[in-house]
C-alpha positions in Angstrom: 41.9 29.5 -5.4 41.6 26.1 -6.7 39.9 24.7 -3.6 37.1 27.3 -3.8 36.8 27.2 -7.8 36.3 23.2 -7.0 33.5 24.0 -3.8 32.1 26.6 -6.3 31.4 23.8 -8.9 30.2 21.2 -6.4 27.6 23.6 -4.9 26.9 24.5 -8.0 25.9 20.8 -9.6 24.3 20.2 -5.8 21.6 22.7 -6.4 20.9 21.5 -9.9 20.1 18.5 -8.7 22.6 16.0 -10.6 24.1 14.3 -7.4 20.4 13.7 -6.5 19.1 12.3 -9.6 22.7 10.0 -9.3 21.4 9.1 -5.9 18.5 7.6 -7.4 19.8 5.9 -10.1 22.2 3.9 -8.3 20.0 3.3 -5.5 17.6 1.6 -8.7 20.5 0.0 -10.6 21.5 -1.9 -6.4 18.0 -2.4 -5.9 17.1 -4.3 -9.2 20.8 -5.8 -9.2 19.9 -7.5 -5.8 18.0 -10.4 -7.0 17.9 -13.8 -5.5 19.1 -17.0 -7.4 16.0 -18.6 -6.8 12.6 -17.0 -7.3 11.0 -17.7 -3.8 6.8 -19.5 -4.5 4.5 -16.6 -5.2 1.2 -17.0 -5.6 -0.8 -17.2 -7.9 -2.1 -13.5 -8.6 -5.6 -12.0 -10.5 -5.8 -8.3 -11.4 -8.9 -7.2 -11.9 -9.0 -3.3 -13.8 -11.6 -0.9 -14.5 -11.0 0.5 -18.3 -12.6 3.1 -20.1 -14.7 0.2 -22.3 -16.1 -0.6 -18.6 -17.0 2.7 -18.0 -18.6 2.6 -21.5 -20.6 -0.2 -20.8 -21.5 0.2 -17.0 -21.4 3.7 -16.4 -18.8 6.4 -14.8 -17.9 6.6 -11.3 -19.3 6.2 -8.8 -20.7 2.4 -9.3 -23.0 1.0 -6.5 -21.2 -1.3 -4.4 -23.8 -4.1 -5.5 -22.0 -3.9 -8.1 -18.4 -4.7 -6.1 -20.7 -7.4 -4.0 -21.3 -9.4 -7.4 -17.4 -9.2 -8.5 -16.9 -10.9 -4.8 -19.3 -13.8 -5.1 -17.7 -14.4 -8.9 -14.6 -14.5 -7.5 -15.4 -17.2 -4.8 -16.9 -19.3 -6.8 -13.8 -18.8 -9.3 -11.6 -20.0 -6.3 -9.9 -17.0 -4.8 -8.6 -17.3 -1.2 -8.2 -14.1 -0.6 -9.7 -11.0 -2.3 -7.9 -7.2 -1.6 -9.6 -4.3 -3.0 -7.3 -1.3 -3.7 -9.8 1.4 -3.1 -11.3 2.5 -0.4 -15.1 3.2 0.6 -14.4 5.7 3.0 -18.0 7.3 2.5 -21.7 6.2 2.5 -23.1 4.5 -1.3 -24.8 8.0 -3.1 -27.7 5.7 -4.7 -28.5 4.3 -1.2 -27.3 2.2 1.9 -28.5 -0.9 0.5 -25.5 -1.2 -1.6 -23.3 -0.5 1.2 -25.1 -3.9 2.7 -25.1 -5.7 -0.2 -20.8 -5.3 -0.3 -20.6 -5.8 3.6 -23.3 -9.0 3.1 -20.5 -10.3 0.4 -17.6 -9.8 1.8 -18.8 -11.7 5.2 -20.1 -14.4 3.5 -16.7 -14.7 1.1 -14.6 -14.4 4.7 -11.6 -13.5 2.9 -11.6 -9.7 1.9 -8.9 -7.1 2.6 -10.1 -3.3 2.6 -8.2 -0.2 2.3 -7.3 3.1 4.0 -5.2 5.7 2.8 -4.1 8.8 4.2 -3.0 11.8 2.5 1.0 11.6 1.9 1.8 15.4 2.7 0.4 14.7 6.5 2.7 11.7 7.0 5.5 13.9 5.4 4.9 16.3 8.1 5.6 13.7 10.8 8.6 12.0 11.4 8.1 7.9 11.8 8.0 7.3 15.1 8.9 3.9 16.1 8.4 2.7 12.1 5.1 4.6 12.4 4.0 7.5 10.6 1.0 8.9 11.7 -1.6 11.1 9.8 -5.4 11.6 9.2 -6.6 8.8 7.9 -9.8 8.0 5.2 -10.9 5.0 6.6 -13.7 2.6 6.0 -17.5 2.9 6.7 -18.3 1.1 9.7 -20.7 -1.3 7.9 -18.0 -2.1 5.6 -15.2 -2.1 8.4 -17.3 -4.8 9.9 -17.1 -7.5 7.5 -13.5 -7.0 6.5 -11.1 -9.8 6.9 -8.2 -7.2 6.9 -7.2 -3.9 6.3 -4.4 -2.3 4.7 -3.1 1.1 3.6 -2.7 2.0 -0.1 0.2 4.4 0.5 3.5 5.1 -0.9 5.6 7.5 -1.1 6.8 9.3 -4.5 10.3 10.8 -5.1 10.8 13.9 -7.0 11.1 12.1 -10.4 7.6 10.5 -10.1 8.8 7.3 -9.2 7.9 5.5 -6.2 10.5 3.7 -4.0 9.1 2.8 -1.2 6.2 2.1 1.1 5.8 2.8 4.3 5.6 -0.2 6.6 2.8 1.2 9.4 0.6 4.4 9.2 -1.7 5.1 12.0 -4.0 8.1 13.0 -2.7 10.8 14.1 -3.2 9.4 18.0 -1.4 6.2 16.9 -4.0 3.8 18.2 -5.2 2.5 15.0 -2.3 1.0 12.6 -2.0 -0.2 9.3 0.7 -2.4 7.2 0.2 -2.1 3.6 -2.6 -4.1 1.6 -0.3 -6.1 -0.6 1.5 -7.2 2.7 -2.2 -7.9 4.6 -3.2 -9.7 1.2 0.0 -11.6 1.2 -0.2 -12.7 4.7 -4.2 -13.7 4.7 -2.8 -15.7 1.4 -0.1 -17.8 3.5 -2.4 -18.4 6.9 0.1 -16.4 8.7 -1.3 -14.5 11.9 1.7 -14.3 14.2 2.4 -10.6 15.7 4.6 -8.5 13.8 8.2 -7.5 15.4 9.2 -4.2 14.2 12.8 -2.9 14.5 12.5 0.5 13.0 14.6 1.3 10.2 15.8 -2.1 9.9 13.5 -5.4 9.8 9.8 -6.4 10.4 9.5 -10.1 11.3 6.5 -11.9 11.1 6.6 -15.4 12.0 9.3 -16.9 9.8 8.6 -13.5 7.0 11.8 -11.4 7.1 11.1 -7.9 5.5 14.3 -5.7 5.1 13.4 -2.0 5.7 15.1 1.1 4.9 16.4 3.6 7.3 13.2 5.5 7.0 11.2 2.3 8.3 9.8 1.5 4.9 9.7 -1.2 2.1 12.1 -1.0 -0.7 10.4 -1.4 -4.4 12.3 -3.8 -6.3 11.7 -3.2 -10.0 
């Protein structure tokens, strides 16, 4: 009687969630806990955000991509070495295609932007990663815009059931796998050090680029450390 009373309670706080939400909290509390003694060199980094006063002043979305192709030459000249934008054009410029060649104009003349795709996160839910790589449709890039891109990276991650996100996955891809992306901070990151070595990915485990160790979880994605 005493064994099912005690089964009865533990089913009973496993569907109300409480051993999940103590998953996550421990997984946090090990993840922030893991720091190293020394902070490894970062570089230097510039966020750039759109606020409402912007919108106030410039207009709502969307802005003409000129307008993008200006921020880029400013950003040059304010000595950048490598510029990542965390949106994504993945259709024509509604005012005209000029503005799509003014961006692509920019960004081939700078020689150091990283664009972004993005795929919706319910289709790479649907699809086990295979390999490390989870496959979905993808919003991708005009090909004018494509064209002049230094790199591209993917802008997803993946959200628990509290809101928070813990991790991102290290490759998505198409849904026929022949295109593949790593995320845009990594691309960024990697553009930023000069490093162009092929990536070794054991799934679940460790990507290896060069002498870039990246621990991954069983799921074949990126831990966030906060």
């Amino acid at each position: 009687i005493w064994g099912l009373a005690i089964a009865a309670i533990i089913s009973l706080l496993y569907f109300t969630g409480v051993f999940n939400r103590l998953e996550k909290i421990v997984y946090d509390w090990r993840l922030t806990n893991n720091t190293l003694e020394t902070t490894p060199h970062i570089p230097k980094i510039a966020i750039i955000g759109i606020s409402d006063k912007d919108m106030e002043l410039l207009g709502r979305w969307p802005w003409p991509r000129s307008r993008y192709a200006e921020l880029l030459g400013y950003l040059k000249e304010g000595g950048a070495s490598v510029i990542a934008f965390d949106m994504f054009f993945d259709m024509p410029d509604i005012e005209g295609a000029e503005n799509d060649f003014a961006l692509s104009e920019a960004a081939d003349n700078t020689g150091m932007t990283i664009f972004s795709v993005w795929s919706p996160t319910a289709n790479l839910f649907k699809t086990r990663p295979l390999d490390g790589i989870y496959k979905g449709r993808l919003s991708e890039i005009i090909d004018i815009i494509a064209g002049s891109a230094k790199g591209v990276g993917h802008l997803n991650l993946f959200y628990d059931s509290d809101g928070v996100a813990r991790r991102v996955p290290i490759q998505i891809a198409d849904t026929q796998g022949k295109e593949r992306f790593m995320p845009l901070s990594l691309a960024a990151f990697l553009e930023q050090k000069g490093i162009d070595q092929k990536p070794e990915l054991s799934p679940g485990s460790l990507l290896k680029i060069g002498n870039l160790h990246i621990p991954l979880d069983s799921k074949s994605c990126i831990p966030i450390n906060y």
